[in-house]
C-alpha positions as CSV (number, residue, x, y, z in Angstrom):
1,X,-5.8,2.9,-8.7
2,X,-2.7,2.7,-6.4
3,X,-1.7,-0.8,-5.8
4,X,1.3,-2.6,-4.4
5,X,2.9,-5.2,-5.7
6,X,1.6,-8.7,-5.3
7,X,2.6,-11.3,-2.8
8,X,6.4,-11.6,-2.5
9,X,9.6,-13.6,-0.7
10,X,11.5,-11.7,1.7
11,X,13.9,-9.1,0.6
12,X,17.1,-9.9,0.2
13,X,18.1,-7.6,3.3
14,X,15.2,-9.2,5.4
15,X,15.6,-12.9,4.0
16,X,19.9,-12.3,4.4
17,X,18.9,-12.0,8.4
18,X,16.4,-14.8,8.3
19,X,19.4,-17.3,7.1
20,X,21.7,-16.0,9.4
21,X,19.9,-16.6,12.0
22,X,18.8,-20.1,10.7
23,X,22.8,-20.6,10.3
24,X,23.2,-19.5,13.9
25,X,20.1,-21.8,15.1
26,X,22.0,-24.8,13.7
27,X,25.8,-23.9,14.9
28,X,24.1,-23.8,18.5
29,X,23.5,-28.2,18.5
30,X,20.5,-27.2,20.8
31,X,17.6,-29.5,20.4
32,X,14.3,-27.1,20.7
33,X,11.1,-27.5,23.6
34,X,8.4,-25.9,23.7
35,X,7.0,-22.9,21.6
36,X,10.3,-23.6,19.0
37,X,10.2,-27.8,19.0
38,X,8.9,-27.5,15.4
39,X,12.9,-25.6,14.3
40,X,14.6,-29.0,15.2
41,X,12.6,-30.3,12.1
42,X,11.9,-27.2,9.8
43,X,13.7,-25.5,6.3
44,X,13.3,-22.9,5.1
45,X,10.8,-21.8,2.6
46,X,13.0,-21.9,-0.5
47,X,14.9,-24.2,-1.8
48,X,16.8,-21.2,-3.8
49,X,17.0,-18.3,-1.7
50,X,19.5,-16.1,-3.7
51,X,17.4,-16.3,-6.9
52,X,13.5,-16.2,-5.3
53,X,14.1,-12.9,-2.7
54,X,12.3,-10.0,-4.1
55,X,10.8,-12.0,-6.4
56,X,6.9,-13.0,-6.7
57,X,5.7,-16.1,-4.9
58,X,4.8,-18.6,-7.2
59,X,3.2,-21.9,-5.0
60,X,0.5,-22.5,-2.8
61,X,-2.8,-20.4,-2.4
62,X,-1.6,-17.3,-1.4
63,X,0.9,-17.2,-4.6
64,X,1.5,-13.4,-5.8
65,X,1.0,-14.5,-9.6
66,X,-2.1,-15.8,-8.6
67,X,-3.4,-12.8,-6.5
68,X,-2.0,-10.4,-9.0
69,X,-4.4,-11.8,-11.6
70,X,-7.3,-13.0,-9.5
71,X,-7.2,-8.9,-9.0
72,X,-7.8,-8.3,-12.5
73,X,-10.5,-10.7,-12.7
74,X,-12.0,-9.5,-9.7
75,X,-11.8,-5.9,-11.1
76,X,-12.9,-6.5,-14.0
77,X,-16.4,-8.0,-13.0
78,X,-16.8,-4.7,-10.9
79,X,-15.3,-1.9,-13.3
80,X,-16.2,-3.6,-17.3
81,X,-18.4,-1.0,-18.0
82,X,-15.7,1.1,-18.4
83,X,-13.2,-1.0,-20.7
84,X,-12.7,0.3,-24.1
85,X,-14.4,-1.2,-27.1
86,X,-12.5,-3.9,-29.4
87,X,-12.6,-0.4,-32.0
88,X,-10.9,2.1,-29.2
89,X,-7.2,2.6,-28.5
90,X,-5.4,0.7,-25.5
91,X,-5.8,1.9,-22.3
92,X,-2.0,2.4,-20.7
93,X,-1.0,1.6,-17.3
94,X,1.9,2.0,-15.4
95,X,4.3,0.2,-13.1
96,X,7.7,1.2,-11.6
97,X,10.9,-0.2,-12.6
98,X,11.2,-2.8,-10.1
99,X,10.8,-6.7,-11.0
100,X,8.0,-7.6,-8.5
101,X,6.1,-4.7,-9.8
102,X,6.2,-4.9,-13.3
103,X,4.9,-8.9,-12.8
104,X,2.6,-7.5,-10.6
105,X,1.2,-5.6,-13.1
106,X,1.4,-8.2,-16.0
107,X,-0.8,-10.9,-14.0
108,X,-3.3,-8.2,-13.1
109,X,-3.6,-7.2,-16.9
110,X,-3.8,-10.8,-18.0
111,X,-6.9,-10.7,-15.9
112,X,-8.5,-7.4,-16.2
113,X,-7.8,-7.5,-20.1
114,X,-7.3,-10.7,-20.7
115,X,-4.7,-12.5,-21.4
116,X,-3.0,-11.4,-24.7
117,X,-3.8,-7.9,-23.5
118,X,-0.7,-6.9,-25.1
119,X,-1.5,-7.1,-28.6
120,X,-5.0,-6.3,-28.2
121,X,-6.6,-3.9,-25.4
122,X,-3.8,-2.4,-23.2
123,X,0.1,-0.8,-23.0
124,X,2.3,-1.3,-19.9
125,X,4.3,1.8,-19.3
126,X,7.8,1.5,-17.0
127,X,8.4,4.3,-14.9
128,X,12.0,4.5,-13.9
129,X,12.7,3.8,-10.1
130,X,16.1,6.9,-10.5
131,X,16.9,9.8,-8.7
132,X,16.9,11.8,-12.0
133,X,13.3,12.3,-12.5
134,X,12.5,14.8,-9.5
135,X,8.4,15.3,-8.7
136,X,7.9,13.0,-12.3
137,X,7.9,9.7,-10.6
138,X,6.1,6.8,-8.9
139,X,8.7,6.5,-6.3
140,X,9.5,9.9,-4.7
141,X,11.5,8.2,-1.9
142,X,14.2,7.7,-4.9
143,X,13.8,11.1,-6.3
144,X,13.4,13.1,-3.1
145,X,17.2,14.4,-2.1
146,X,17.0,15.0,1.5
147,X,14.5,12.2,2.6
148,X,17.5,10.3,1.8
149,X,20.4,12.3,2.9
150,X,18.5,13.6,6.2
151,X,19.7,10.4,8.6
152,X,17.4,11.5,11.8
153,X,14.3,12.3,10.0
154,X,13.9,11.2,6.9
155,X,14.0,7.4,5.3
156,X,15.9,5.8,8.6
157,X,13.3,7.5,11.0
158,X,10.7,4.5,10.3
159,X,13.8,1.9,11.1
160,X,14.9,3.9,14.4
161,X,11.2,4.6,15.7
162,X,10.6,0.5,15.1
163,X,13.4,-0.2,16.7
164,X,12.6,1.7,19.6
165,X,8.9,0.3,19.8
166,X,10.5,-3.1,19.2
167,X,12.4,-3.1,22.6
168,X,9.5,-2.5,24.8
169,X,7.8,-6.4,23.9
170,X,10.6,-8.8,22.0
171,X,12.7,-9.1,25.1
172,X,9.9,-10.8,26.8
173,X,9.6,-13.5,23.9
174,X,13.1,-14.1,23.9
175,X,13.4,-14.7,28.1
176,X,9.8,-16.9,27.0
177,X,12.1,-19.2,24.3
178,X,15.4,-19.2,26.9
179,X,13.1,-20.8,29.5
180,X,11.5,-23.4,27.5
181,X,15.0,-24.3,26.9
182,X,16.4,-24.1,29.9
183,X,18.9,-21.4,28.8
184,X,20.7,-22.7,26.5
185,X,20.1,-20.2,23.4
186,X,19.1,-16.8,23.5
187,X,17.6,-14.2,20.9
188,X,18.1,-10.6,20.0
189,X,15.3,-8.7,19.6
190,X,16.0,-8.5,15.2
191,X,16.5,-12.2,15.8
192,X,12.4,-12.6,17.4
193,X,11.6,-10.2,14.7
194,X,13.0,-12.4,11.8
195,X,10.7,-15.1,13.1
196,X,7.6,-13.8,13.4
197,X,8.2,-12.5,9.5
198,X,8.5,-15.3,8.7
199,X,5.6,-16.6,9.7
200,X,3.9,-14.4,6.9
201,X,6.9,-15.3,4.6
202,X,6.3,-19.0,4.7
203,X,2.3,-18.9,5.1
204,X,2.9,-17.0,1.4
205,X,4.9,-19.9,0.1
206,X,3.5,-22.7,1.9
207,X,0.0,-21.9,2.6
208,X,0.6,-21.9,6.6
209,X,3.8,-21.8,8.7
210,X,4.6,-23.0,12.5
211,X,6.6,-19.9,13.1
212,X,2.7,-18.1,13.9
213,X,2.2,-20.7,16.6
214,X,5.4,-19.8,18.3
215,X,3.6,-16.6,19.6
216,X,0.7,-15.5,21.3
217,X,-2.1,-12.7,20.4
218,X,-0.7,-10.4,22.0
219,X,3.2,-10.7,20.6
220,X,0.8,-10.5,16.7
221,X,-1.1,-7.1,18.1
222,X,2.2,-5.9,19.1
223,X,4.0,-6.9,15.5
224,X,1.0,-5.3,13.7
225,X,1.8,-2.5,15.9
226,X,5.3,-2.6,15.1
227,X,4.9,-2.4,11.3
228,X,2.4,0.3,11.8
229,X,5.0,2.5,13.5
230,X,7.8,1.5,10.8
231,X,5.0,2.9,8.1
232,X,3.4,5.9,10.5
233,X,7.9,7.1,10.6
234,X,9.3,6.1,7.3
235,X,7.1,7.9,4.9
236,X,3.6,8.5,6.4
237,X,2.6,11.4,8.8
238,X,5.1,11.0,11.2
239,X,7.9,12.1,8.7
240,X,8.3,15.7,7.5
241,X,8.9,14.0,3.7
242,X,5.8,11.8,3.4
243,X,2.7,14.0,3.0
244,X,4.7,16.0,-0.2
245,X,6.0,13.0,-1.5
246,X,2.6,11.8,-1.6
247,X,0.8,14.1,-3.0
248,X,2.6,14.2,-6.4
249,X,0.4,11.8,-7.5
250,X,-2.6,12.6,-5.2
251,X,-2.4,16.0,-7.2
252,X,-1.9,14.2,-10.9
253,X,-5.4,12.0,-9.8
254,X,-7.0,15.2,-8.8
255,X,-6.5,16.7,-12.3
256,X,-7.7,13.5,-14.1
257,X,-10.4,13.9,-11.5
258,X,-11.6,17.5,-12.5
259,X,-11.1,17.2,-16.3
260,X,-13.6,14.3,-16.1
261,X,-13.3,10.9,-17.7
262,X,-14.9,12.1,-21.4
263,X,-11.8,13.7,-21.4
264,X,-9.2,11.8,-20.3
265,X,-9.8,8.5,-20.1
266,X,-11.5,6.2,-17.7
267,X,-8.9,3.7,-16.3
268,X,-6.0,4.9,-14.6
269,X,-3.7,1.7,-12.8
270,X,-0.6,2.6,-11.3
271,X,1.6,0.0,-9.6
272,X,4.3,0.4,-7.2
273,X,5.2,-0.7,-3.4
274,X,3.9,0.2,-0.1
275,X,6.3,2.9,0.2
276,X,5.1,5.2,-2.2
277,X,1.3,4.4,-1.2
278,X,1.4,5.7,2.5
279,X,2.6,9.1,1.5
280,X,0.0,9.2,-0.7
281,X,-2.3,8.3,2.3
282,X,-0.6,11.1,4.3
283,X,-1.2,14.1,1.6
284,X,-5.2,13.0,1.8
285,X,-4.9,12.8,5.4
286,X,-7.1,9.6,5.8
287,X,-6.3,7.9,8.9
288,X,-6.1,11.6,10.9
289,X,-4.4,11.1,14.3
290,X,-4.7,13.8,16.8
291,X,-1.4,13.7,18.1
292,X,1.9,11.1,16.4
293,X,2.0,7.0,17.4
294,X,3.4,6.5,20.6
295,X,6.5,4.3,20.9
296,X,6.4,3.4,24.4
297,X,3.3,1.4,24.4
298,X,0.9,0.1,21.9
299,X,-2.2,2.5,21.7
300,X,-5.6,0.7,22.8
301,X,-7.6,2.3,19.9
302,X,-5.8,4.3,16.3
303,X,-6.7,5.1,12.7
304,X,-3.7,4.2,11.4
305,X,-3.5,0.6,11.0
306,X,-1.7,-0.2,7.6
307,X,-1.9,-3.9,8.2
308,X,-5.8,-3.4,6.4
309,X,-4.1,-0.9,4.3
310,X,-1.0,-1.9,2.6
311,X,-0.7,-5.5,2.5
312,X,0.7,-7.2,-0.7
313,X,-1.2,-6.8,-3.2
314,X,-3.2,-4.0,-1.3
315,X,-4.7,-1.1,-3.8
316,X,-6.4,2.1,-3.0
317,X,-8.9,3.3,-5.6
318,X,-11.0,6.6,-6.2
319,X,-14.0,6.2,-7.8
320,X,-15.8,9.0,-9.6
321,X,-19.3,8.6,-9.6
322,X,-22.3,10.5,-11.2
323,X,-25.3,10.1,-8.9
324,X,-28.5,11.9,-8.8
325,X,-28.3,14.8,-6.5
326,X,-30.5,14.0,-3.6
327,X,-30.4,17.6,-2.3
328,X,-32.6,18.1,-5.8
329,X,-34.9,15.8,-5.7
330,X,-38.6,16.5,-5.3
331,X,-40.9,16.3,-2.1
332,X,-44.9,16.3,-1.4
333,X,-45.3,17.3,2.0
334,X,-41.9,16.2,3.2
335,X,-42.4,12.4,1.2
336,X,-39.8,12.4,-1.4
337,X,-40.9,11.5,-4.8
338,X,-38.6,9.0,-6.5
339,X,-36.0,10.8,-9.1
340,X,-37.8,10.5,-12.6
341,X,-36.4,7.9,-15.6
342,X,-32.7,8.5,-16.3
343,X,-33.7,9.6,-19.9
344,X,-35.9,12.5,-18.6
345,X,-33.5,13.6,-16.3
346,X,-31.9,17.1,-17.1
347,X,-28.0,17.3,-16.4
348,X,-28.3,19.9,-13.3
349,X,-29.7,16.7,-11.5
350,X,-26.5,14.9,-11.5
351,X,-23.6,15.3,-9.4
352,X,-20.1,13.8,-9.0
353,X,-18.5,12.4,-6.0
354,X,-15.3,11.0,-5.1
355,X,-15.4,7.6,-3.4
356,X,-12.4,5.8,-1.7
357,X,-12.3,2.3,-2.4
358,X,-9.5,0.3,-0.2
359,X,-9.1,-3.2,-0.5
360,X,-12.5,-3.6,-1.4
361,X,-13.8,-1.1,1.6
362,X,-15.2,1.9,1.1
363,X,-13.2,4.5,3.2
364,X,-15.3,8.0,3.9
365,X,-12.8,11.2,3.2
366,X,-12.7,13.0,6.5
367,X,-14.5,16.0,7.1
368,X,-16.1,15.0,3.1
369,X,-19.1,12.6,3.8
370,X,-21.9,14.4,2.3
371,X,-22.2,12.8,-0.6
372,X,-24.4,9.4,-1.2
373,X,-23.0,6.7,0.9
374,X,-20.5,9.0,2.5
375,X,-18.8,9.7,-0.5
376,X,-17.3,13.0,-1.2
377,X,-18.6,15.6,-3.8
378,X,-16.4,16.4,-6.2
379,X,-15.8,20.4,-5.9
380,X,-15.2,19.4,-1.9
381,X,-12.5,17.2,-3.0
382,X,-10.9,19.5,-5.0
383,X,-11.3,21.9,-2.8
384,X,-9.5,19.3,-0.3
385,X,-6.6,18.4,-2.3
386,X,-5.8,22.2,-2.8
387,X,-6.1,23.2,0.7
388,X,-3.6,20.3,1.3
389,X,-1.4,21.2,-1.4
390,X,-0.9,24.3,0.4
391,X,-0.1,22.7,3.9
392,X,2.2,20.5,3.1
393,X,3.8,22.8,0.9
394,X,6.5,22.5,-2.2
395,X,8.0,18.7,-2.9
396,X,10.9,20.1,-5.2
397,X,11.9,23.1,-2.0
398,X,11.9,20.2,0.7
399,X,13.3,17.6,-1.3
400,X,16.2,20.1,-1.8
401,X,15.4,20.1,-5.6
402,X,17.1,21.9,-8.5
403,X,14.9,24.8,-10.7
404,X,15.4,22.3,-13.3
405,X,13.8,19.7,-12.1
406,X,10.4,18.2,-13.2
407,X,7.9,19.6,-10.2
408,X,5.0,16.9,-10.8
409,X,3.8,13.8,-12.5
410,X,3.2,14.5,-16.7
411,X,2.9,11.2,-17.9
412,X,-0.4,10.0,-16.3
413,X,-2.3,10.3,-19.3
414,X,-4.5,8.1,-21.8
């Protein structure tokens, strides 16, 4: 498992631009109509701003503590067959060195392991968030030289693509509010944006927020749309950085995958943020677009809509599943006879698939649905991450790398 962090408050970068424009709001003496009458009476969602950005949301029913571990819980129900015995070692899991993450991955534990998981059944393992550790990481956007040096196309390309898109439908919701009010205030189009996040900001905190009334359907499709561009530029398929960045550890799951389970374990939970799961998502090549996200306009139909994808909290999982072999099984006169007892079964008539389990979806592998339930078999998927390898080509020679430098992830091991 892949999973982001659990719901959080603003950055401090994002909620910095939020106060300043709540500072510049109240300098103005302009008492609000219309969509924005609610501002003349609202505060913001924390009372201590400086000490709760970044940090895990702790209140109402959308709190990240409580997500993290409802998780576990829910996990657990679905994946206890495959816990360790009281007699067995702890399973080890893994979270990179960021606050929010490591939390994250506390609350899930307390509820996938229980809660004094570590003394009893599991290890948490911190995985440095530095530029020292080249292709041995969680977060290949820190280790990854030139996706941070390369200013047109590399970590700023999702900020400049966004900002683009952003331009074709906030200046319409800022002349909106300047009507309602007769003029007398106006918005920049990072100001617009600051409000509708925090309409998800506060509905974390609070449970619901006014801000999301403020704007129509159309203004939400086109801020969905707006985050799936930042995604789609920043480190997805759109930037020349995100399908090798990603498949570091797309590659590390593959080898788990092929040893098999017997031999290295069963349970495999890595947490990190939303950055380092869409290159992972790019190296597999799930959401396939024929041709890059347009900025100009919002597309009427795409695949890549990360909104379903990478929310807080959001996970991607591959299961590996021994099924019986349906292309095996036995027929009278084209009426297929029902697979015998498990214990009579030889091992040629079981087979192993892949299965892609997002958010609780199952997600069929493109161009790999022959498997049961359109799961993938496994010598396909191999077969698929190779192939992929190859065309994306070398993380360490277009990261700008040294020969000394680690060239993939060692420490993913039980």
């Amino acid at each position: 498992m892949l999973s982001r962090h659990a719901e959080r408050y603003p950055t401090s970068s994002a909620g910095g631009r939020m106060l300043d424009l709540l500072e510049r709001i109240k300098e103005s003496n302009v008492t609000f109509r219309g969509a924005l009458e609610f501002v003349n009476r609202w505060q913001y969602f924390s009372i201590y701003p400086t000490q709760d950005h970044d940090q895990l949301t702790k209140t109402g029913p959308y709190a990240g503590t409580l997500s993290a571990f409802t998780t576990g819980t829910r996990l657990r129900t679905r994946y206890q067959h495959l816990l360790h015995t009281p007699s067995s070692s702890k399973t080890k899991f893994w979270a990179s060195d960021c606050a929010r993450v490591i939390e994250t991955a506390h609350h899930f534990a307390g509820g996938f392991f229980g809660l004094n998981w570590s003394s009893r059944s599991a290890t948490l393992h911190i995985v440095p968030e530095t530029p020292d550790l080249g292709a041995d990481t969680l977060t290949p956007g820190e280790t990854c030289t030139l996706y941070d040096q390369d200013l047109g196309t590399g970590h700023n390309y999702g900020i400049s693509q966004l900002t683009k898109f952003r331009s074709t439908y906030l200046p319409a919701i800022s002349a909106r509010f300047q009507d309602q009010n007769n003029g007398s205030i106006s918005f920049t189009d990072g100001e617009i944006y600051s409000m509708q996040e925090m309409c998800g900001f506060e509905t974390l905190v609070r449970g619901s927020s006014p801000w999301c009334n403020a704007f129509t359907r159309e203004d939400w499709l086109n801020f969905e749309y707006a985050r799936d561009v930042l995604h789609y530029y920043r480190a997805g398929p759109g930037n020349r950085y995100g399908a090798a960045m990603g498949w570091l550890w797309l590659n590390a799951t593959a080898e788990l995958i092929r040893r098999g389970p017997e031999e290295v374990g069963k349970l495999f939970f890595s947490f990190v943020h939303d950055g380092d799961i869409v290159p992972m998502l790019a190296a597999l090549d799930l959401f396939p677009s024929s041709e890059h996200l347009p900025i100009s306009h919002r597309p009427t139909s795409r695949n890549w809509r990360m909104s379903q994808v990478v929310p807080m909290n959001g996970r991607v999982i591959f299961e590996y599943l021994e099924c019986d072999n349906p292309r095996l099984a036995l027929s009278d006169g084209g009426r297929q006879i029902p697979p015998p007892p498990l214990e009579k079964r030889g091992e040629d008539r079981r087979s192993t698939f892949i299965r892609i389990n997002i958010n609780d979806g199952i997600v069929a592998i493109p161009d790999c649905t022959s498997g049961p339930g359109s799961s993938c078999p496994l010598e396909d998927f191999l077969a698929l991450v190779r192939r992929r390898g190859e065309e994306i080509g070398d993380f360490k020679e277009l990261c700008g790398l040294g020969a000394d430098d680690a060239d993939r992830i060692t420490f993913l091991r039980q």
